[in-house]
N, CA, C and O atoms as CSV, one atom per row, in Angstrom:
chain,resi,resn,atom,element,x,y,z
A,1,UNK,N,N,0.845,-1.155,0.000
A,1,UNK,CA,C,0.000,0.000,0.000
A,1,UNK,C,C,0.898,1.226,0.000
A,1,UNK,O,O,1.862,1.515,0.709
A,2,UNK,N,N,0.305,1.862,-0.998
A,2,UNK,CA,C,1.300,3.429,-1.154
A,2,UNK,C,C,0.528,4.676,-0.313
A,2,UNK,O,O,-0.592,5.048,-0.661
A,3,UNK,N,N,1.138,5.196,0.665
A,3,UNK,CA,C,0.284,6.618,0.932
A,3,UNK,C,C,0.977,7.689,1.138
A,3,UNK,O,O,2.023,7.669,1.786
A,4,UNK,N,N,0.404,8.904,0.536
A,4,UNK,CA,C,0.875,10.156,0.395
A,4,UNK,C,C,-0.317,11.131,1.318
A,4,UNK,O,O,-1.501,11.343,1.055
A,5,UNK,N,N,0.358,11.511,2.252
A,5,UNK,CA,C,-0.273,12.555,3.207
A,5,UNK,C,C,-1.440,11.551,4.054
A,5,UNK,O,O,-2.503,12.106,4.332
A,6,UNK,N,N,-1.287,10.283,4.413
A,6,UNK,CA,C,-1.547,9.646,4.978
A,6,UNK,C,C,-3.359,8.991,3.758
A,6,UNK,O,O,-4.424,8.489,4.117
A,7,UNK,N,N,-2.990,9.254,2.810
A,7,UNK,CA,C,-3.885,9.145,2.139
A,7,UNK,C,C,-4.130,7.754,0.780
A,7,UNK,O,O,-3.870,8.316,-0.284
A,8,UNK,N,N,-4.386,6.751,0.588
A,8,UNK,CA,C,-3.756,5.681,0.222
A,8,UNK,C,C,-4.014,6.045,-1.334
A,8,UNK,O,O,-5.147,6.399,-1.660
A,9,UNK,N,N,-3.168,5.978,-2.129
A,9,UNK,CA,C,-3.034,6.115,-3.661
A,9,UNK,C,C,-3.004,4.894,-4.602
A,9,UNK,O,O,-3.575,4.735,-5.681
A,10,UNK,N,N,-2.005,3.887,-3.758
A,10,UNK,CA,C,-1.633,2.645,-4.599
A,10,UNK,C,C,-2.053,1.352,-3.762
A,10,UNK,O,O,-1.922,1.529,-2.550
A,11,UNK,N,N,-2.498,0.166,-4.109
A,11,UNK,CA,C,-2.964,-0.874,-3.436
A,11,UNK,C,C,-2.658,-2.006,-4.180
A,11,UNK,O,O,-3.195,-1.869,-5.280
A,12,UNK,N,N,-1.991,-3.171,-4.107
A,12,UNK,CA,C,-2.267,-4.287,-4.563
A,12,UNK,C,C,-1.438,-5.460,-4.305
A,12,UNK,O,O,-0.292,-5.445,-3.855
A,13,UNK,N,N,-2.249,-6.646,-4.692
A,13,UNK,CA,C,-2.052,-7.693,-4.165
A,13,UNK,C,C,-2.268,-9.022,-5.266
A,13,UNK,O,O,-3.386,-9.243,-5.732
A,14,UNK,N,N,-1.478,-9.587,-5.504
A,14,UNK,CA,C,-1.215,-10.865,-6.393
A,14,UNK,C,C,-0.591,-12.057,-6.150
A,14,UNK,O,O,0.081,-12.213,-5.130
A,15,UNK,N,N,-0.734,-12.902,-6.955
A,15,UNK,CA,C,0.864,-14.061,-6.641
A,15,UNK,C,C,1.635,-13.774,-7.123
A,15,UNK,O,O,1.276,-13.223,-8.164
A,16,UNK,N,N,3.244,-13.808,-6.956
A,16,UNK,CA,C,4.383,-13.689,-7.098
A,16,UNK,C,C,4.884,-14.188,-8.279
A,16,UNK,O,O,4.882,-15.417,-8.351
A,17,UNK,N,N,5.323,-13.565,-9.251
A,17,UNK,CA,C,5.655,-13.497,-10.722
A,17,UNK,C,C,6.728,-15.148,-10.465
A,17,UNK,O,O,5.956,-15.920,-11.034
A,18,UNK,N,N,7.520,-15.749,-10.154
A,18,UNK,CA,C,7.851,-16.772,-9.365
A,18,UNK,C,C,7.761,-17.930,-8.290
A,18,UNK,O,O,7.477,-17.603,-7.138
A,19,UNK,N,N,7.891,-18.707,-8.464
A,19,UNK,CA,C,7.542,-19.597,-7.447
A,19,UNK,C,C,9.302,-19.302,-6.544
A,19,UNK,O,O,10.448,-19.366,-6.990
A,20,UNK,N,N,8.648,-18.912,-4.856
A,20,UNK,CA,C,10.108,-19.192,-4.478
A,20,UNK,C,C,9.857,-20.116,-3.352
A,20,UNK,O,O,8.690,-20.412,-3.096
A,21,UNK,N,N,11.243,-20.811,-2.354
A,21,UNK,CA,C,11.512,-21.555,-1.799
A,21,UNK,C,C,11.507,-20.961,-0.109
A,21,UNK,O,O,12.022,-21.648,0.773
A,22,UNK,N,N,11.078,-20.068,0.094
A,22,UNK,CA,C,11.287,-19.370,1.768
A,22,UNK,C,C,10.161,-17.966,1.701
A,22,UNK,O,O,9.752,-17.378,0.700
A,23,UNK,N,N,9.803,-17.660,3.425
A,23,UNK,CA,C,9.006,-16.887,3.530
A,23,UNK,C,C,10.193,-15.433,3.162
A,23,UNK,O,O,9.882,-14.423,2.530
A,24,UNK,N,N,11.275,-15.672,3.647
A,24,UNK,CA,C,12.091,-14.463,2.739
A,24,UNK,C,C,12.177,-14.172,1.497
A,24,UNK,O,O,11.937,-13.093,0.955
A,25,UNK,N,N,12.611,-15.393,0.927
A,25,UNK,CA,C,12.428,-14.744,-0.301
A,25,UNK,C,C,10.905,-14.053,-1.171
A,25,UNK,O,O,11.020,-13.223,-2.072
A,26,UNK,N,N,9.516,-14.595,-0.679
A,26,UNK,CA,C,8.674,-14.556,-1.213
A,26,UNK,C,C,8.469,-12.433,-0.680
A,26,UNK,O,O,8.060,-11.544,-1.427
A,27,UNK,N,N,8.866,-12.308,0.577
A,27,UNK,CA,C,8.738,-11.296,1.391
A,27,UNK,C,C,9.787,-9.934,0.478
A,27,UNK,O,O,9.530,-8.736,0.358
A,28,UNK,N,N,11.002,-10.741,-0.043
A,28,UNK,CA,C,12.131,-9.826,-0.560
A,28,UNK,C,C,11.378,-9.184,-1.963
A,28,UNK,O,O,11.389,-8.023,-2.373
A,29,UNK,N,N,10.711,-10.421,-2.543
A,29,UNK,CA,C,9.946,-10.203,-3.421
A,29,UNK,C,C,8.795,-8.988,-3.872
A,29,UNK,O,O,8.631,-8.207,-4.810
A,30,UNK,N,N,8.292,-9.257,-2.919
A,30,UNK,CA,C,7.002,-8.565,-2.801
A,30,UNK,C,C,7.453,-7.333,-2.047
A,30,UNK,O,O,6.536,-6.577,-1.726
A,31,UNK,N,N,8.892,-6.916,-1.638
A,31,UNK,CA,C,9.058,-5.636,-1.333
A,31,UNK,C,C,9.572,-5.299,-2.564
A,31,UNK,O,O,8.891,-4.580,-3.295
A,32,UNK,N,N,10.597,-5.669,-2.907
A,32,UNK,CA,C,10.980,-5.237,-4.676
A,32,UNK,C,C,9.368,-4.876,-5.545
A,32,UNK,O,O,9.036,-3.773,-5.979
A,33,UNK,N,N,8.904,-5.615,-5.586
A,33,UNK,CA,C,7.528,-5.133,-6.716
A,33,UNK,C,C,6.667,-3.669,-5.857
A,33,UNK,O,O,6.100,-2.738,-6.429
A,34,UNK,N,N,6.820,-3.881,-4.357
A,34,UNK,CA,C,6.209,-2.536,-3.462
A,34,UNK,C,C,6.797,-1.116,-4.038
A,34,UNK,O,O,6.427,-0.102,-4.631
A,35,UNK,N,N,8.025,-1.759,-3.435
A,35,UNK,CA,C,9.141,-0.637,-3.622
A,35,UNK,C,C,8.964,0.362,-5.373
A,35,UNK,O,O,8.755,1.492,-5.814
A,36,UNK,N,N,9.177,-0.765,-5.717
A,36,UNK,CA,C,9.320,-0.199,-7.542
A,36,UNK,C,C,8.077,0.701,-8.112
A,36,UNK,O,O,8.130,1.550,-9.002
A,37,UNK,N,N,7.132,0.348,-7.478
A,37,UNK,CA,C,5.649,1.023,-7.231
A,37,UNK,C,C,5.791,2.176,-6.980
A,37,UNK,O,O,5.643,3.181,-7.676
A,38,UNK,N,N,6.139,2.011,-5.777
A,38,UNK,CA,C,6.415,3.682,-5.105
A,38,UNK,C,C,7.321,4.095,-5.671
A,38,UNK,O,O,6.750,4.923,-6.380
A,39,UNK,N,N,8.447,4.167,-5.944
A,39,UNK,CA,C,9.602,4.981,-7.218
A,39,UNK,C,C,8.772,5.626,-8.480
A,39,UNK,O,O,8.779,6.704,-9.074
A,40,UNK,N,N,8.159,4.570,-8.556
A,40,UNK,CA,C,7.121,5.015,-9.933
A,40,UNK,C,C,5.967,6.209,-9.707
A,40,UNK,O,O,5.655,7.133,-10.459
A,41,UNK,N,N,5.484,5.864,-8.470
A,41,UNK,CA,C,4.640,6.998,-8.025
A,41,UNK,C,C,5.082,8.280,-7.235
A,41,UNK,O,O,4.389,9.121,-6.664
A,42,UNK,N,N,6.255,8.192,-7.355
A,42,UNK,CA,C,7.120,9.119,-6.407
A,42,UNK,C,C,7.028,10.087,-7.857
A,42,UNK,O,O,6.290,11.068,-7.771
A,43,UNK,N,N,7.685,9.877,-9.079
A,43,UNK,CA,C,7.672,10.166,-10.115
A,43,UNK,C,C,6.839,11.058,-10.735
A,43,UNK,O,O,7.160,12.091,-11.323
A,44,UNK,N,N,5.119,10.327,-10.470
A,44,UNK,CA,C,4.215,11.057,-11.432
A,44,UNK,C,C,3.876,11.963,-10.045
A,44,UNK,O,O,3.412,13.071,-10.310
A,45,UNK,N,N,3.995,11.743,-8.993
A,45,UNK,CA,C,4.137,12.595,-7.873
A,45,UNK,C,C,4.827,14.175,-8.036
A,45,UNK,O,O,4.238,15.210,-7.724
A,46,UNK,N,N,6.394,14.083,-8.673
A,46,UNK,CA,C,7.231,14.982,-8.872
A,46,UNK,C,C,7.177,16.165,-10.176
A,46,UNK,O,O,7.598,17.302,-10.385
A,47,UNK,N,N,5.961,14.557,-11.254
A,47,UNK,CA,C,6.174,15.503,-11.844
A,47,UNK,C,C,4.481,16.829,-11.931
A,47,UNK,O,O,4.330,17.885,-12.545
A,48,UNK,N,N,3.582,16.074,-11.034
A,48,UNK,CA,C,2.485,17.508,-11.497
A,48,UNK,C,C,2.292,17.633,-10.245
A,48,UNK,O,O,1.203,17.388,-9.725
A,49,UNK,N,N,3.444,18.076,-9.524
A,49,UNK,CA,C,3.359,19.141,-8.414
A,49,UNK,C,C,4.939,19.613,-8.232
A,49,UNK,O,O,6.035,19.083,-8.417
A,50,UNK,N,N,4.438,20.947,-7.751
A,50,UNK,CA,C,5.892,21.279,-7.379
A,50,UNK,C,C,7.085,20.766,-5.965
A,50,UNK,O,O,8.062,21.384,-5.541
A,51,UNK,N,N,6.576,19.569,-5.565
A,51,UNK,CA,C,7.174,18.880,-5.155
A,51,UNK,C,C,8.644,18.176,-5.621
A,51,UNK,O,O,8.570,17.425,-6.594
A,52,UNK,N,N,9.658,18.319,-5.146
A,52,UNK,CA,C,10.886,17.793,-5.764
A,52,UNK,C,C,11.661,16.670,-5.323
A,52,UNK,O,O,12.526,16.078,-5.969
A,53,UNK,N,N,11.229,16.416,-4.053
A,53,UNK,CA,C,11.850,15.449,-3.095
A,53,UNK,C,C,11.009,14.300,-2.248
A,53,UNK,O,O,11.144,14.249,-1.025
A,54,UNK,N,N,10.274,13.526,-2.836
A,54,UNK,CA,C,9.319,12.411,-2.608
A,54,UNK,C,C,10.391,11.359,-1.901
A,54,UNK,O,O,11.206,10.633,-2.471
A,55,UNK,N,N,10.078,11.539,-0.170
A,55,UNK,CA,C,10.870,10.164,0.589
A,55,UNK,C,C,10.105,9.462,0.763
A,55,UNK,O,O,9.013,9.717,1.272
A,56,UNK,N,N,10.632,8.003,0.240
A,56,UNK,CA,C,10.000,6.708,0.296
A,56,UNK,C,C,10.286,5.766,1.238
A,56,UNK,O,O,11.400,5.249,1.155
A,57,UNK,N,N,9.548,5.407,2.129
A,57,UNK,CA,C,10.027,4.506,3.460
A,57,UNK,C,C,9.567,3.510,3.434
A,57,UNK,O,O,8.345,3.649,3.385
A,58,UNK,N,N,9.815,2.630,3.437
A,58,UNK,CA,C,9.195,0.776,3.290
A,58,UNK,C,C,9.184,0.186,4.619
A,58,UNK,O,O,10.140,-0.265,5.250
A,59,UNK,N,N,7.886,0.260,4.969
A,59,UNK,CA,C,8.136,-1.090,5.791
A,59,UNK,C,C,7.625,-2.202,5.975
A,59,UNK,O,O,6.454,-2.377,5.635
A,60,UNK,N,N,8.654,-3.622,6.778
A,60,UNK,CA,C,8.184,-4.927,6.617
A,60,UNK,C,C,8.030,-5.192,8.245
A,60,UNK,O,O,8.346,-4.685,9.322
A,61,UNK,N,N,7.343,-6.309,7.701
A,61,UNK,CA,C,7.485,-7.038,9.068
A,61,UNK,C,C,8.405,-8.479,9.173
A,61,UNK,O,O,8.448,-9.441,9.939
A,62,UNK,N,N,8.834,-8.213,8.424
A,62,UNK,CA,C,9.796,-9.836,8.113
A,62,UNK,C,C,10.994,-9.418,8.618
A,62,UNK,O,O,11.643,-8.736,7.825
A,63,UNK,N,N,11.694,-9.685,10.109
A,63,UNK,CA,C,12.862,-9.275,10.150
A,63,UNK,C,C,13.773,-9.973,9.654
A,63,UNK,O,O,14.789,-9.281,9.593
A,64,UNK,N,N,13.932,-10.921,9.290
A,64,UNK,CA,C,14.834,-11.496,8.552
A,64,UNK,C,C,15.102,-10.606,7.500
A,64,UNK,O,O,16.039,-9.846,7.745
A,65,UNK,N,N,14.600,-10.475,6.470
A,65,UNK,CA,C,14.602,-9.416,5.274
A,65,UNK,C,C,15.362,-7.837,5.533
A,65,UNK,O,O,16.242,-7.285,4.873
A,66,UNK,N,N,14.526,-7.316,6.947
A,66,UNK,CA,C,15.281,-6.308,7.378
A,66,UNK,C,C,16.581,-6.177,7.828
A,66,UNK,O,O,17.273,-5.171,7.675
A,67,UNK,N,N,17.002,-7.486,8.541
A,67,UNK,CA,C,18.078,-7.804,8.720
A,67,UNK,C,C,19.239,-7.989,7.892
A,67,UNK,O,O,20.324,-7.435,8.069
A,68,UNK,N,N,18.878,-8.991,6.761
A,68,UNK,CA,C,19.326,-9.028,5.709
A,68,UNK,C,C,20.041,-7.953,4.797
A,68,UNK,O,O,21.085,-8.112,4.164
A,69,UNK,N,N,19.227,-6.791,4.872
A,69,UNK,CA,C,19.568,-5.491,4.152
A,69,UNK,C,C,20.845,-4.630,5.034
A,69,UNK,O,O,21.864,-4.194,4.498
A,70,UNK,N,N,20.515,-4.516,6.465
A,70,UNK,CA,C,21.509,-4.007,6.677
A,70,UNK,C,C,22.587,-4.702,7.063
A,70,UNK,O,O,23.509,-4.127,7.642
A,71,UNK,N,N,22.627,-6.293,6.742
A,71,UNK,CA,C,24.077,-6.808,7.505
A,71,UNK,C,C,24.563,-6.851,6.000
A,71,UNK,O,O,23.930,-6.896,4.945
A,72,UNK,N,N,25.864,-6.823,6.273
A,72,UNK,CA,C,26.775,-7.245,4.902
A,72,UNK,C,C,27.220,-8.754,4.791
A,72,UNK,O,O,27.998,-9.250,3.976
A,73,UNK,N,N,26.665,-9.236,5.615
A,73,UNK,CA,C,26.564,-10.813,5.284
A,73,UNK,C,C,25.634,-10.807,4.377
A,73,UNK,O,O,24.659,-10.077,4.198
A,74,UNK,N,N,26.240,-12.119,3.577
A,74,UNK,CA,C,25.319,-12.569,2.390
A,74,UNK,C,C,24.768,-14.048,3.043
A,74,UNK,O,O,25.330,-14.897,3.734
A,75,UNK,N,N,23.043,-13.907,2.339
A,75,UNK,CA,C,22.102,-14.932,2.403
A,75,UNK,C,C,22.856,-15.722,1.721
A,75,UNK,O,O,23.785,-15.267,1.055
A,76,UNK,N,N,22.416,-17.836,1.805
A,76,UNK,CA,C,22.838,-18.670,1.614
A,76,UNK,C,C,22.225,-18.909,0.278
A,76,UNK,O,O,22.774,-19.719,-0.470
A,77,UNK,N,N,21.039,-18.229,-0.138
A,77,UNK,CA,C,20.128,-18.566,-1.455
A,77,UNK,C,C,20.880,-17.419,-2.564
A,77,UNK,O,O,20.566,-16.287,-2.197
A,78,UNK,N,N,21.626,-17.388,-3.596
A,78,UNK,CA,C,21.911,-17.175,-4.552
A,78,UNK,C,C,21.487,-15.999,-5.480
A,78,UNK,O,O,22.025,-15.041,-6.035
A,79,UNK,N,N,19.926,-16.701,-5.340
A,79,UNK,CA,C,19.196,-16.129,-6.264
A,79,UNK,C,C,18.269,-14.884,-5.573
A,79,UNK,O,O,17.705,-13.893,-6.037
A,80,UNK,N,N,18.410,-15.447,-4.257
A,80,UNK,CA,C,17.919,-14.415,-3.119
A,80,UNK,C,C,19.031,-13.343,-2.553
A,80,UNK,O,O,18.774,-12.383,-1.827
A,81,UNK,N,N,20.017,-13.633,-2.932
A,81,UNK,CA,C,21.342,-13.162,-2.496
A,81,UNK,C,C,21.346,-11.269,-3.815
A,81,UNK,O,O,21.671,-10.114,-3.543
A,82,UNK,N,N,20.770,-11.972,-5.239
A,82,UNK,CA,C,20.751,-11.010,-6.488
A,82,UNK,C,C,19.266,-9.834,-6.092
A,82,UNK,O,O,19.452,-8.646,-6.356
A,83,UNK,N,N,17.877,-10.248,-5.479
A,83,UNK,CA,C,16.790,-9.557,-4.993
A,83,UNK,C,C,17.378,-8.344,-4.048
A,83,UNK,O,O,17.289,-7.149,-4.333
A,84,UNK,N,N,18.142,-9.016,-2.589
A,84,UNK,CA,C,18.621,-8.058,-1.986
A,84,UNK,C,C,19.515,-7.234,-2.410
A,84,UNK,O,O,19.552,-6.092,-1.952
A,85,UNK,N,N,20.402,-7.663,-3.365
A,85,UNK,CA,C,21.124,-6.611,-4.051
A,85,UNK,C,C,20.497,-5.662,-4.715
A,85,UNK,O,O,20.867,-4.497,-4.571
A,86,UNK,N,N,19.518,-5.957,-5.496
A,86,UNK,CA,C,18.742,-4.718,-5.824
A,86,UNK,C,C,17.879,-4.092,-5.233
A,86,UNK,O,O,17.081,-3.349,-5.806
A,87,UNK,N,N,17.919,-4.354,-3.671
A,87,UNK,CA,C,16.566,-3.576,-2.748
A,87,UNK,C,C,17.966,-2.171,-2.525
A,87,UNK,O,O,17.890,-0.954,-2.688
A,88,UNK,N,N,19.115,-3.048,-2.108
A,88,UNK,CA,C,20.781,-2.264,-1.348
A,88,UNK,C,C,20.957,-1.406,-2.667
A,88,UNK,O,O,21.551,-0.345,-2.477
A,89,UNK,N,N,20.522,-1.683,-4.080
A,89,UNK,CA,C,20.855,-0.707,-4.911
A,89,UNK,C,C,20.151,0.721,-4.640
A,89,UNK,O,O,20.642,1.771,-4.227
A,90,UNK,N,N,18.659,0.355,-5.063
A,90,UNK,CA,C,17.535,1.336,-4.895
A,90,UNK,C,C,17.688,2.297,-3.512
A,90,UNK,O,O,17.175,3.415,-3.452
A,91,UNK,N,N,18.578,1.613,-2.254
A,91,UNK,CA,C,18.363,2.189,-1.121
A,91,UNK,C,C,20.157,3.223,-1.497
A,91,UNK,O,O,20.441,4.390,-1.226
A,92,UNK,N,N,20.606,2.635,-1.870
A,92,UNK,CA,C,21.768,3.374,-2.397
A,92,UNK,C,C,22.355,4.478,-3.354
A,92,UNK,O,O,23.416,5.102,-3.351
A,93,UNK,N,N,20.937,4.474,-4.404
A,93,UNK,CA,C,21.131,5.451,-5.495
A,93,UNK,C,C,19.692,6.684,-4.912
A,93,UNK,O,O,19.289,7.685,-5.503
A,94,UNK,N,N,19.072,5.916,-3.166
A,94,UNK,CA,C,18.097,6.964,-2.348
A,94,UNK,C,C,16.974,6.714,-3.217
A,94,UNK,O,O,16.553,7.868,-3.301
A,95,UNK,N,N,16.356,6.168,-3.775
A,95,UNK,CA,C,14.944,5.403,-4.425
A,95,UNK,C,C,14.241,5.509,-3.330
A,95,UNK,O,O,13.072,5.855,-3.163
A,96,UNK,N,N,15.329,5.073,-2.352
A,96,UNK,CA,C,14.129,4.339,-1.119
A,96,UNK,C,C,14.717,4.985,-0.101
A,96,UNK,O,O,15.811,4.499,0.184
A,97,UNK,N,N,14.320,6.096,0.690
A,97,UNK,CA,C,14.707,6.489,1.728
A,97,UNK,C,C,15.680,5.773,3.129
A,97,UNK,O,O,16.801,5.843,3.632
A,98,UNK,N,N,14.332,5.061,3.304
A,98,UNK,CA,C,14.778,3.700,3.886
A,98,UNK,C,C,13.828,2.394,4.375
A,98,UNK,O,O,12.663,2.463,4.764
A,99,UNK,N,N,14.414,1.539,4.282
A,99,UNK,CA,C,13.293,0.123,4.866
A,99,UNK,C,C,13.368,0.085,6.606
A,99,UNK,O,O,14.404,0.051,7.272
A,100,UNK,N,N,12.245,0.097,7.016
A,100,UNK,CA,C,12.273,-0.181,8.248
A,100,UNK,C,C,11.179,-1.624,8.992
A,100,UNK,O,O,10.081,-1.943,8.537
A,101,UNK,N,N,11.648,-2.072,9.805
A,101,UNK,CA,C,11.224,-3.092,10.180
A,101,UNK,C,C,10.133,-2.765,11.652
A,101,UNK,O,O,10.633,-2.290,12.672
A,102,UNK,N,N,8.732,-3.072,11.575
A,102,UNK,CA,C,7.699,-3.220,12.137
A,102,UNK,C,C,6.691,-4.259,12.281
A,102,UNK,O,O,6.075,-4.836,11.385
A,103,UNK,N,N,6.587,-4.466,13.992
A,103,UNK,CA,C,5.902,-6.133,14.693
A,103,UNK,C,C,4.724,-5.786,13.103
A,103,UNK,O,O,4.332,-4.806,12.469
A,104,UNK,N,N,4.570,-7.230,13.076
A,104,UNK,CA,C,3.532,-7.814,12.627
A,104,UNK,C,C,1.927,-7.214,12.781
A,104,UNK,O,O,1.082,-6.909,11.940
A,105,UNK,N,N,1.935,-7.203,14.020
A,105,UNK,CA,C,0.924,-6.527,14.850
A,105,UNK,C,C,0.345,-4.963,13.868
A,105,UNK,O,O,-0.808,-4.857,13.450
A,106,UNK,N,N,1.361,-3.961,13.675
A,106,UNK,CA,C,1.387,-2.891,12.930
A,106,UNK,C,C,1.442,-2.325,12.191
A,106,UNK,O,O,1.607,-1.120,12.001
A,107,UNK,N,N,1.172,-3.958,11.100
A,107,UNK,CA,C,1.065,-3.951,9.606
A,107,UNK,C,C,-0.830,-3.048,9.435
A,107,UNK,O,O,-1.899,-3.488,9.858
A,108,UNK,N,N,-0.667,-2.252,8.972
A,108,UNK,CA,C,-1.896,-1.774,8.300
A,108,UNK,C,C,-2.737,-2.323,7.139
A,108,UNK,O,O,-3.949,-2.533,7.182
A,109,UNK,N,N,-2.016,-2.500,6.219
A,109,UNK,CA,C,-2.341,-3.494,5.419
A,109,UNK,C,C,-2.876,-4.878,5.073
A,109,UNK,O,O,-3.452,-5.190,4.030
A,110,UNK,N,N,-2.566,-5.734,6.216
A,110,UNK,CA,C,-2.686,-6.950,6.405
A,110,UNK,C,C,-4.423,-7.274,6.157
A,110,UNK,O,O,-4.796,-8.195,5.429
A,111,UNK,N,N,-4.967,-6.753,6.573
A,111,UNK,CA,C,-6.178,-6.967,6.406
A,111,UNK,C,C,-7.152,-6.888,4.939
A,111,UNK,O,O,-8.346,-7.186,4.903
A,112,UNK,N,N,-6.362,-6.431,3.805
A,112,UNK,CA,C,-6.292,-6.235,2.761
A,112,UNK,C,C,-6.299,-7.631,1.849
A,112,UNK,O,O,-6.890,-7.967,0.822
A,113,UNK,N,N,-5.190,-8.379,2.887
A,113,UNK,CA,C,-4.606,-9.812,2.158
A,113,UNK,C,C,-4.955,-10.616,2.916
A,113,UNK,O,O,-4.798,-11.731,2.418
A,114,UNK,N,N,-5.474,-10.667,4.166
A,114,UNK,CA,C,-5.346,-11.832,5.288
A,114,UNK,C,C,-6.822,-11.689,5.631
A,114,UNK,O,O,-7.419,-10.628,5.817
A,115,UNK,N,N,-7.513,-13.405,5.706
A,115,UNK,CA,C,-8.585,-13.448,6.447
A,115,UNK,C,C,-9.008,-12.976,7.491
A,115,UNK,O,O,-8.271,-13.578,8.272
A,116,UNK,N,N,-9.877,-12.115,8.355
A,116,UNK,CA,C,-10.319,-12.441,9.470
A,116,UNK,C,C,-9.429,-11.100,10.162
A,116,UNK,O,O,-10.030,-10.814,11.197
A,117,UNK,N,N,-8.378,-10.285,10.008
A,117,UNK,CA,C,-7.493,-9.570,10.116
A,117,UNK,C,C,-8.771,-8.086,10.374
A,117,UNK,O,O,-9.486,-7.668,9.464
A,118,UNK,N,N,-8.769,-7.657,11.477
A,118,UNK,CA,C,-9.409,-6.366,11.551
A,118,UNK,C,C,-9.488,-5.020,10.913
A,118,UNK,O,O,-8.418,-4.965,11.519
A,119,UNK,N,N,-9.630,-4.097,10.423
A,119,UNK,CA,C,-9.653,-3.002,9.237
A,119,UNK,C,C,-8.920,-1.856,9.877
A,119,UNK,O,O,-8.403,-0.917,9.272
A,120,UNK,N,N,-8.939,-2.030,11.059
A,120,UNK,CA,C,-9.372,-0.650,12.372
A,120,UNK,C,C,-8.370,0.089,12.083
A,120,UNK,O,O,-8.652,1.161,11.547
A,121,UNK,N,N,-7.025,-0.191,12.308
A,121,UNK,CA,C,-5.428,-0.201,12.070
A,121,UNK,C,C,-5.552,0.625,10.698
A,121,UNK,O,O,-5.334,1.830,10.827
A,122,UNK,N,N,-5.772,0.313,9.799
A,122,UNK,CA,C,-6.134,0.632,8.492
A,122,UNK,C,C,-6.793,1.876,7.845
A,122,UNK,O,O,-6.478,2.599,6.900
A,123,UNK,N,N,-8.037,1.842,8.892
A,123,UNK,CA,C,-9.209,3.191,8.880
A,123,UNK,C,C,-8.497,4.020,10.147
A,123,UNK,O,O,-9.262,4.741,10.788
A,124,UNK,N,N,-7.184,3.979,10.535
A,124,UNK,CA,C,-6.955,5.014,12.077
A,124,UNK,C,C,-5.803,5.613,10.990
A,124,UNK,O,O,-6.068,6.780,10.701
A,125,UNK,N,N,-5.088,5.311,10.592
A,125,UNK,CA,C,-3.913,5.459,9.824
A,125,UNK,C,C,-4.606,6.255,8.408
A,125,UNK,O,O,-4.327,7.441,8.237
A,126,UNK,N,N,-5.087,5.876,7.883
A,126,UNK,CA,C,-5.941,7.465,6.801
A,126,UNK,C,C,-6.879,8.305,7.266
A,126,UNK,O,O,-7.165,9.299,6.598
A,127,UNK,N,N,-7.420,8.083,8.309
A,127,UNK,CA,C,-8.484,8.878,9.007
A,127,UNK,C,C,-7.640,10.020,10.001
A,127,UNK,O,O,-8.187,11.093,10.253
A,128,UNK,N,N,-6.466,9.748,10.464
A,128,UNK,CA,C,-5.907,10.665,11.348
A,128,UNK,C,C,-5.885,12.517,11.037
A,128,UNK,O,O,-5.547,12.956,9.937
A,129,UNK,N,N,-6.192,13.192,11.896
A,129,UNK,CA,C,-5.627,14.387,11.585
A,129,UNK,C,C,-4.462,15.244,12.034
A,129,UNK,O,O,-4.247,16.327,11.489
């Protein structure tokens, strides 16, 4: 979910262009396709307003993933090893402000994708003034 001024712009949810082998990688995944979203909307953001500086902050709840990004140890998966390299690019050339890691609990979104998951979190976070 993308939001600008606490206001939600971008939303979505699919299966994973890949079949992968771990809840990380599926997680690394689906922040790369987030992420790339928001770059993109940062964009049409920049360009019909006089806005010049769109910071993009990601966050997961997968600490592994978060972890992952800031240690300079490399993951044992290869192919998962090439994903995080391009999250460390995007966060490096400032695409992405930064990724930050948040309980489970404080996912807003979740209820979007997950059965039974309450809205409340969801409607407090665009409703705020």
């Amino acid at each position: 979910m993308i939001l600008e001024k606490k206001c939600p712009i971008f939303w979505q949810s699919r299966r994973l262009k890949r079949v992968v082998n771990s809840t990380l990688a599926a997680e690394t995944m689906a922040l790369i396709e987030g992420a790339e979203a928001a770059v993109y909307m940062a964009g049409i953001i920049k360009q019909i307003t006089a806005v010049k500086d769109v910071k993009i902050r990601c966050l997961v709840d997968n600490k592994s993933l978060h972890e992952s990004l800031l240690s300079s140890k490399q993951v044992e998966n290869r192919r998962l090893r090439l994903d995080i390299s391009v999250l460390d690019d995007m966060i490096w050339r400032e695409e992405i402000k930064k990724v930050e890691w948040v309980q489970t609990s404080h996912q807003i979104a979740d209820c979007l994708t997950e059965k039974g998951v309450s809205s409340e979190k969801l409607r407090g976070a665009v409703s705020r003034n």
